[in-house]
GUROPA-857031 format. One record per residue (C-alpha): x, y, z. Coordinates in steps of 0.5 Angstrom, whole numbers, plus 2048, in hexadecimal, padded with zeros to 3 digits. Layout:
REM residues N
XYZ ...
REM end
This chain:
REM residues 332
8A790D851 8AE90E850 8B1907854 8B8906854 8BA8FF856 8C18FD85A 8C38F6858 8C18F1852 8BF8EC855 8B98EB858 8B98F3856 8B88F184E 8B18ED850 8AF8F3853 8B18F884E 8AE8F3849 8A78F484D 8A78FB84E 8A98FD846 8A38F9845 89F8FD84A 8A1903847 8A790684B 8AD909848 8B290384B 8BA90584B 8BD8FF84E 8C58FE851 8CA8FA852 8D28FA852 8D28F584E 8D38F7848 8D48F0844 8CD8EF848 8CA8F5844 8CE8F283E 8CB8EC83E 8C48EE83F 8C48F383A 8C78EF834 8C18E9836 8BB8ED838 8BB8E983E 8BF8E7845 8C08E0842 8C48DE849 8BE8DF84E 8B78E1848 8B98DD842 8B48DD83E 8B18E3841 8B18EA83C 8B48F083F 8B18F683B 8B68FB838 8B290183B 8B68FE842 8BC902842 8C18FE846 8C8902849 8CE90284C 8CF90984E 8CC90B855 8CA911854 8C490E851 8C190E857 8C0916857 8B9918856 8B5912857 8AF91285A 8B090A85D 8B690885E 8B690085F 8BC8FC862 8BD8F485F 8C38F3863 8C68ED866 8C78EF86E 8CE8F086D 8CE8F5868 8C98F986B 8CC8FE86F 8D28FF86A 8CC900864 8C9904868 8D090986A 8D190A862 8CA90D861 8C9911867 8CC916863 8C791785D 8C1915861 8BC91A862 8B891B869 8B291A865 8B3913863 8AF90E867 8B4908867 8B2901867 8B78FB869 8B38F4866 8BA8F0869 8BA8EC870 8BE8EB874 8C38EE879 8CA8F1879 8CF8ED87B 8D38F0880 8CD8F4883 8C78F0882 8C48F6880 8BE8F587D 8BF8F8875 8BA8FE875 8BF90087B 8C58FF877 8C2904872 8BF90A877 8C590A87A 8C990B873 8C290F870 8BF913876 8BB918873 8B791386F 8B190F871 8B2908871 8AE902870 8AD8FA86F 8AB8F586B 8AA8EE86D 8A68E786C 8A68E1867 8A98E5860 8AE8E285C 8B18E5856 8AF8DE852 8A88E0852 8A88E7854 8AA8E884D 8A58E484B 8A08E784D 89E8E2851 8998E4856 89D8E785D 89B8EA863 8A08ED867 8A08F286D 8A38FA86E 8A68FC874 8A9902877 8A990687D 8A690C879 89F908877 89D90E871 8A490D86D 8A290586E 89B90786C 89E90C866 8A2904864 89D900864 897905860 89D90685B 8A08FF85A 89B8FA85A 8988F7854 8938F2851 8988EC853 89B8EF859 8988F185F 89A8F4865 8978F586C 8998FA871 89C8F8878 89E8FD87D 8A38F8881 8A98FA87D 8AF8F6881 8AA8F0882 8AA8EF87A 8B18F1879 8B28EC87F 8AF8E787C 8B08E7875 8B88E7878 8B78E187C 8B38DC878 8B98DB874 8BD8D6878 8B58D1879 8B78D1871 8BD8CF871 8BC8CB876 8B78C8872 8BB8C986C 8BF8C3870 8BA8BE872 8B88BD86A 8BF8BC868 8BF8B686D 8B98B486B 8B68B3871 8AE8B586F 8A88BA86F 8A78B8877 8AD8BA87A 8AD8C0874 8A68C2877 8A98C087F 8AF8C687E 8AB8CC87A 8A58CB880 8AB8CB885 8B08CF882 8A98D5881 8A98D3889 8B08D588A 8B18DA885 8AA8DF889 8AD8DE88F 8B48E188E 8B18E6889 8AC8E888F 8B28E8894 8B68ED88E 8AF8F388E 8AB8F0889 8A28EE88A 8A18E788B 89B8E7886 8A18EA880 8A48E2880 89C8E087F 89C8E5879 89F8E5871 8A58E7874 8A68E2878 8A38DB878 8A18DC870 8A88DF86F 8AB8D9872 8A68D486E 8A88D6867 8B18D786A 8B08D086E 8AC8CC867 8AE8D0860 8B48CD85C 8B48D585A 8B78D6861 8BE8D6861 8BE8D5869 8BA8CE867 8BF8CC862 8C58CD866 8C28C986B 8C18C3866 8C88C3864 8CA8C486B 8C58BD86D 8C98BA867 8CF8BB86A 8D28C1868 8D68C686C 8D18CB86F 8D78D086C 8D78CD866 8CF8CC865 8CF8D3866 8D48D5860 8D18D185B 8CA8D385C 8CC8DC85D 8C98E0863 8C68DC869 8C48E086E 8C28DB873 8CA8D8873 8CB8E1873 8C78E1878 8C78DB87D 8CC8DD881 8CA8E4883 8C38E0884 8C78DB889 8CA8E188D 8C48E488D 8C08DF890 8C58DD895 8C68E4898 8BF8E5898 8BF8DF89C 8BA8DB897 8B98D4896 8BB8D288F 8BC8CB88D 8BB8CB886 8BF8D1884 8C58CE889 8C68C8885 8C68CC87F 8CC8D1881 8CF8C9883 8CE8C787C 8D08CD879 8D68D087D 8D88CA881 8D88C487D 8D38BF880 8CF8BB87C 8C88BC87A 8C68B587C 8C98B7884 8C58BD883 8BE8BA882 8C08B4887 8C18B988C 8BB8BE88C 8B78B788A 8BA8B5892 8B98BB896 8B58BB89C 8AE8B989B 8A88C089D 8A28C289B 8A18C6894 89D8CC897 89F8CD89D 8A78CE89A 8A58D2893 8A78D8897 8AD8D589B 8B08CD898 
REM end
C-alpha cells in the first residue's frame, strides 16, 4: 500500500511498523528542523531514541504528498486536526481511506476527531483506530492489539486486512462513536492518576480511581452515544490500563509532575501534547450539560484550571456521600 502518515509523533512509530510490513510509507510534518533531525540521526531520538527509521521512509513538508495514497493516516494532537485536515483536502483523492489514530476532541466544538476531518474531507471514507498502542513500543514491534472502526465497516475492514502484522493486531468494532468516545475520555483517569503517583499516595488509591474513573467515564460516553460494552473493550478500559500506568504516557507523566507540585500549565509545557489537560474542560462542560455525575473529572478541571490542590481534591472525593457501588455505576 502507499500510506501516508500526517505527524511525526506517534506517526514515526507507525511508519517504522509499516515500512517493515512492506508498505510504501511517505510521512509529513511541517516541521521541517523535525524531518532534519531524524534524517541526519536515523532516528526520532526526542520521542524513539534508540529506534532505527529506515532511509526507505520518505519524510516531508510538503502537503501535497498526500496525492495518490491509498491510506492516508492522521497522527495529529487534537488542535491541529482540523487546520491539517484543510491543507490536505485539496490533494486528497476520494479514493483515499482515511484514518485518524489521535484521540481527543476539538476544542471549542467538542467534536469528535473523525468529524472534524469529514467535515473538511467529505467524499472520503473515514475510519478509527484506538486501544493501548504507544509509540515506544509499537516501534518496537512489541506485541499490540488495537481496534478499527468506522461508520462504513468495509473501509475498517479494507484497514484492518491491509494494516495488521505479526506484532500488530487488529480487531474490528462497529461502535465508531463509543471507540472515539472512549479512547477520548479516558485521558483525564490518566492524568488524574498521573497526580496521585506524584503525591505518592500508593497502588490502593491508584487502583481505587481507574476503577471508579472507568465508572464515570462509561457512563458519560453512554450519555455522549457510545455502546456501554465499548468502555469494557481495548478502546476502553485496556486503552485506560496502559495511559493510567505507563511512564510512555505523556498524561501520566504530567500528572506526576503536577502531584509534585508543579503547575498543571507548566507540568504540561514540560512534558509537550497532554491531551487529557486539552481535553478536561471540554469533558467537564460536557458532562455537566448532559447532566451526568463526574466527580473525579471535576476535581481534576479544579486542579488543573482553578488551582486547588490535589491534596483537597482527593480529601473531597475521599468524604462524598456514602452509597452503594452497583446501584451508582450508572448514576453516582
Amino acid at each position: 500500500m502507499k500510506i501516508t502518515i500526517l505527524g511525526c509523533g506517534f506517526g514515526t512509530a507507525l511508519a517504522v511498523l509499516w515500512n517493515k510490513a512492506g508498505h510504501e510509507i511517505t510521512a509529513w510534518t511541517k516541521n521541517t528542523e523535525e524531518i532534519a533531525d531524524i534524517l541526519r540521526c536515523g532516528e526520532h531520538k526526542r520521542l524513539l531514541p534508540g529506534v532505527a527509521v529506515s532511509n526507505r521512509i520518505t519524510f516531508t513538508s510538503d502537503i501535497s504528498c498526500v496525492s495518490g495514497a491509498d491510506i492516508l493516516v492522521f497522527a495529529i494532537p487534537s488542535p491541529g486536526v482540523r487546520s491539517v485536515a484543510r491543507l490536505a483536502a485539496p490533494y486528497i483523492s476520494r479514493n483515499t481511506v482515511v484514518l485518524n489514530v489521535g484521540k481527543g476532541f476539538e476544542e471549542g466544538s467538542a467534536k469528535r476527531l473523525s468529524q472534524v476531518i469529514a467535515e473538511e474531507m467529505p467524499e472520503n471514507r473515514i475510519a478509527i483506530m484506538a486501544g493501548p498502542c504507544h509509540a515506544e513500543e509499537v516501534a518496537r514491534g512489541i506485541p499490540t492489539t488495537v481496534v478499527m472502526s468506522s461508520a462504513d465497516m468495509s473501509a475498517a475492514e479494507y484497514l484492518q486486512e491491509s494494516l495488521q502484522t505479526d506484532t500488530f493486531r487488529i480487531y474490528g468494532n462497529s461502535d465508531t462513536a463509543g471507540c472515539e468516545i472512549a479512547a477520548a475520555l479516558k485521558n483525564p483517569i490518566a492524568l488524574s492518576c498521573g497526580i496521585i503517583e506524584g503525591m505518592k499516595l500508593g497502588d490502593n488509591t491508584i487502583a481505587s480511581l481507574m476503577t471508579r474513573g472507568l465508572a464515570e467515564i462509561t457512563r458519560l460516553g453512554a450519555a455522549m452515544g457510545a455502546k456501554w460494552e465499548t468502555f469494557t473493550g481495548l478502546a476502553g478500559v485496556g486503552d485506560l490500563i496502559v495511559t493510567c500506568t505507563s511512564k510512555h504516557s505523556r498524561n501520566h507523566r504530567a500528572g506526576i509532575l503536577i502531584g509534585e507540585g508543579m503547575n498543571a500549565a507548566d507540568a504540561v509545557a514540560n512534558v509537550g501534547t497532554v491531551e487529557g489537560y486539552n481535553n478536561c474542560g471540554i469533558v467537564h462542560k460536557t458532562a455537566t450539560a448532559l447532566g451526568v455525575k463526574s466527580p473525579i473529572i471535576d476535581e481534576l478541571y479544579k486542579v488543573c484550571f482553578e488551582g486547588k490542590a490535589p491534596a483537597n481534591s482527593v480529601h473531597d472525593l475521599m468524604g462524598r456521600p456514602q452509597t452503594h457501588e452497583r446501584e451508582t455505576y450508572w448514576n453516582n
